[in-house]
C-alpha positions in Angstrom: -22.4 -35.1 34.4 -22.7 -31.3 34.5 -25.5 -28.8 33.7 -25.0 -26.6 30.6 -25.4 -23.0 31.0 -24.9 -20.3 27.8 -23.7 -21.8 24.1 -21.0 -24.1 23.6 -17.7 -21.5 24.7 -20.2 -20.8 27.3 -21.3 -23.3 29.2 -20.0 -24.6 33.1 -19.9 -28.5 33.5 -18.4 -30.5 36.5 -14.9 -32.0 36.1 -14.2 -35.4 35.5 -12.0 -37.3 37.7 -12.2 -40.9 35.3 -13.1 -42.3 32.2 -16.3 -43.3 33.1 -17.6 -40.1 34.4 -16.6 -39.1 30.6 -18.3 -41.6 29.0 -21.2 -40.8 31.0 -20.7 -36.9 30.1 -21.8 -38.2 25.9 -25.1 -38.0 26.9 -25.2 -34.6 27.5 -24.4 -33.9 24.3 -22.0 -32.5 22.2 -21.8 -29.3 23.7 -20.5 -30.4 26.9 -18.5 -33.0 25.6 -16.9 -29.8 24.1 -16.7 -28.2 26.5 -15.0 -31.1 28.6 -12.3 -31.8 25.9 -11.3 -27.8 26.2 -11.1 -28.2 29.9 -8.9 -31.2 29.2 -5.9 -29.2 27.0 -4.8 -26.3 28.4 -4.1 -25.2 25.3 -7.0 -24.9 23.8 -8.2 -22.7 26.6 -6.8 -19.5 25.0 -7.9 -20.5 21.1 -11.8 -21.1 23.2 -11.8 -17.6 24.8 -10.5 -16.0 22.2 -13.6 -17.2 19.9 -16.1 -16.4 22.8 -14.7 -12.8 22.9 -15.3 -12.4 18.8 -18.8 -14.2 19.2 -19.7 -11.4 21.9 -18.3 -8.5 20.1 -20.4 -9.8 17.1 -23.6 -10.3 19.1 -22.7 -6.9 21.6 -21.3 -4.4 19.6 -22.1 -1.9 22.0 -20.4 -3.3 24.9 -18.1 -3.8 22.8 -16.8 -0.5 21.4 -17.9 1.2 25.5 -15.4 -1.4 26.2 -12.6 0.4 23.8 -13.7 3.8 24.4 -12.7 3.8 27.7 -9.6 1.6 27.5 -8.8 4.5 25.6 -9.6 7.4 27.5 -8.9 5.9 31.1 -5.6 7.1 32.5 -5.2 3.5 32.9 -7.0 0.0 32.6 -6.0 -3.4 32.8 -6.8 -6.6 31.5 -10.2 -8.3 31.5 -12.0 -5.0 32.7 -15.9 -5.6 31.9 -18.1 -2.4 31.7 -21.4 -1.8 31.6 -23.0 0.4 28.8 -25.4 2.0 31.3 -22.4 3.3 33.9 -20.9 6.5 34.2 -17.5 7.5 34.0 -17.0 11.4 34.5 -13.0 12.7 33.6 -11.6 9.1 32.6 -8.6 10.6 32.3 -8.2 10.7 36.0 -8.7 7.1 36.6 -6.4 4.1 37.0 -8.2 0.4 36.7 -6.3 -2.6 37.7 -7.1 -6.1 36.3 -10.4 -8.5 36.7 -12.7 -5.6 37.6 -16.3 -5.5 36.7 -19.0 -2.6 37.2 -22.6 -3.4 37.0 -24.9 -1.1 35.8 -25.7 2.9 36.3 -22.5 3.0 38.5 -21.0 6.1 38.9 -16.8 7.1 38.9 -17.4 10.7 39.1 -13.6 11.8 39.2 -13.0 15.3 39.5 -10.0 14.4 41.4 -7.6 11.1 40.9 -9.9 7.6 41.2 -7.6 4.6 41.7 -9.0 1.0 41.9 -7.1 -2.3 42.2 -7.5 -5.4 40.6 -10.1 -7.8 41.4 -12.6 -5.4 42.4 -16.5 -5.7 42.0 -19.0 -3.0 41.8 -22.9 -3.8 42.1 -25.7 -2.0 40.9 -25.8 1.8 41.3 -22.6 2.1 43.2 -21.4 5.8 43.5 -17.8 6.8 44.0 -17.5 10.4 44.6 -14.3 12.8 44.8 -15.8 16.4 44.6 -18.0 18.3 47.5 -18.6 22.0 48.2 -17.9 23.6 51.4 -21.4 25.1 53.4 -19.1 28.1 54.7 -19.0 29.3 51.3 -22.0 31.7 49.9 -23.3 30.7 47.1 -22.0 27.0 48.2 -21.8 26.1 44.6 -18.9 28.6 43.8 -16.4 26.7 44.7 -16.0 22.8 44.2 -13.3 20.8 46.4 -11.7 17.8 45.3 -10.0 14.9 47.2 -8.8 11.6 45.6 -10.6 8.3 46.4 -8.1 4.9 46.3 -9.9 1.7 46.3 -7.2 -1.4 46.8 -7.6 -4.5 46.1 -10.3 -7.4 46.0 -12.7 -4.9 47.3 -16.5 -5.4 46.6 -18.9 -2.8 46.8 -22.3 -3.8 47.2 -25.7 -2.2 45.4 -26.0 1.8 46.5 -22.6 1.7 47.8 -21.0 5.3 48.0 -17.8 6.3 48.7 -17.0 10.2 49.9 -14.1 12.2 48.7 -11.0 11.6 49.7 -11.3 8.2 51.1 -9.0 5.2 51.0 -10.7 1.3 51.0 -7.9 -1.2 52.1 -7.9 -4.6 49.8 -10.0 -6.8 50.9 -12.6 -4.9 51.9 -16.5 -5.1 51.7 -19.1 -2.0 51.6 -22.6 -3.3 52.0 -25.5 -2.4 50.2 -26.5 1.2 50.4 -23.7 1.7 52.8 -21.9 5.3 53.0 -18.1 5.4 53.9 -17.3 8.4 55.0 -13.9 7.6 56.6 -11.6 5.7 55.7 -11.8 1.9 55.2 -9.3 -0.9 56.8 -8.5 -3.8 55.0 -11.1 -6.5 55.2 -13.4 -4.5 57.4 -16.6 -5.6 56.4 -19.2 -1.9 56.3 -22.5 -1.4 56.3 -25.1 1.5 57.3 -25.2 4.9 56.9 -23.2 6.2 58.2 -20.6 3.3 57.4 -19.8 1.3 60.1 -17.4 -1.9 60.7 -19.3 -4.9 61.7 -16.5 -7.1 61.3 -13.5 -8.6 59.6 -12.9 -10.8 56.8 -11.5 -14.1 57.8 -11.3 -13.3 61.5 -13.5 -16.2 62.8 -14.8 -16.1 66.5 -13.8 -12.4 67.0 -16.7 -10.4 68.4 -17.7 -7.4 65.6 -16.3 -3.9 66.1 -19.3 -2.0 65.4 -17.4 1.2 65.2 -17.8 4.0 62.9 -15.6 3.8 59.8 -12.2 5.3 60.7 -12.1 3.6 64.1 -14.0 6.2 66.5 -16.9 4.1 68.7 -20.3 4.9 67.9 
């Protein structure tokens, strides 16, 4: 009747669809019986997730006060924003967060310049999003810094490595792959991968032959 993963607030079960698929659940225990009666009242939801939010701010403290650290330094963040402790947020005060975001660890938000990022958005492992560069014209090239802002929309998932350059804009939707590098700017849905970043395809776009063109449209 449903395999129980993490405590009692915690754990994932099946639904029911009778009584009898209930009765059966009682012999997993009383966890997922729990668990099940929750799922059952609406209600209860909020009174559950607000006890499984105290029991992880007891057990994490750490994440917990990264977590309102930067909900107070950020220019702006949403609701449900998870952080990791290990990430790296340079000039918070230059970046907007939108809801049900979650960064994985040692990612970097290195904004010298405005970083925006929808809601819904997932950041893997080491994922690097960049706004400053120096210009190689310039002798010594390290005495003067340029700065574009990088907008990241919606329901956009960035995969392990993933970097973004200065002054690039990643329509909702959109996926970079693992150790991809966008260096132009991103359509929504396009699907990227490689280095440099190129469109293999797009989301929900079934039977259409892949692009493979370089990130801002221009063949390879």
């Amino acid at each position: 009747c449903g395999r129980i993963s993490g405590g009692v607030f915690g754990c994932m079960v099946s639904h029911y669809s009778d009584s009898s698929d209930y009765g059966a659940c009682k012999l997993a225990g009383p966890a997922t019986m729990l668990t099940t009666f929750i799922r059952a009242h609406p209600g209860l939801r909020v009174v559950a997730r607000f006890v499984r939010r105290a029991v992880e701010s007891v057990l994490a403290p750490d994440i917990t006060l990264f977590t309102l650290y930067y909900r107070l330094r950020l220019r702006k963040c949403g609701r449900r924003v998870a952080f990791s402790t290990t990430m790296i947020i340079r000039n918070p005060e230059n970046i907007e967060i939108g809801d049900d975001c979650s960064f994985s660890h040692f990612v970097i938000l290195d904004a010298h310049d405005r970083i925006t990022i929808g809601s819904q958005c997932m950041f893997a492992n080491n994922v690097v999003i960049s706004t400053a560069t120096h210009d190689e014209n310039i002798n010594p090239m390290n005495s003067v810094m340029l700065s574009r802002p990088v907008t990241i929309g919606n329901n956009v998932w960035m995969g392990v490595g993933a970097t973004v350059l200065p002054g690039l804009s990643v329509g909702d939707g959109a996926i970079i792959g693992a150790r991809a590098l966008a260096t132009r700017d991103v359509p929504p849905g396009a699907v990227v991968v490689g280095v440099p970043g190129r469109i293999v395809r797009f989301r929900g776009l079934a039977g259409t032959a892949p692009e493979q063109a370089a990130v801002g449209g221009e063949k390879e």
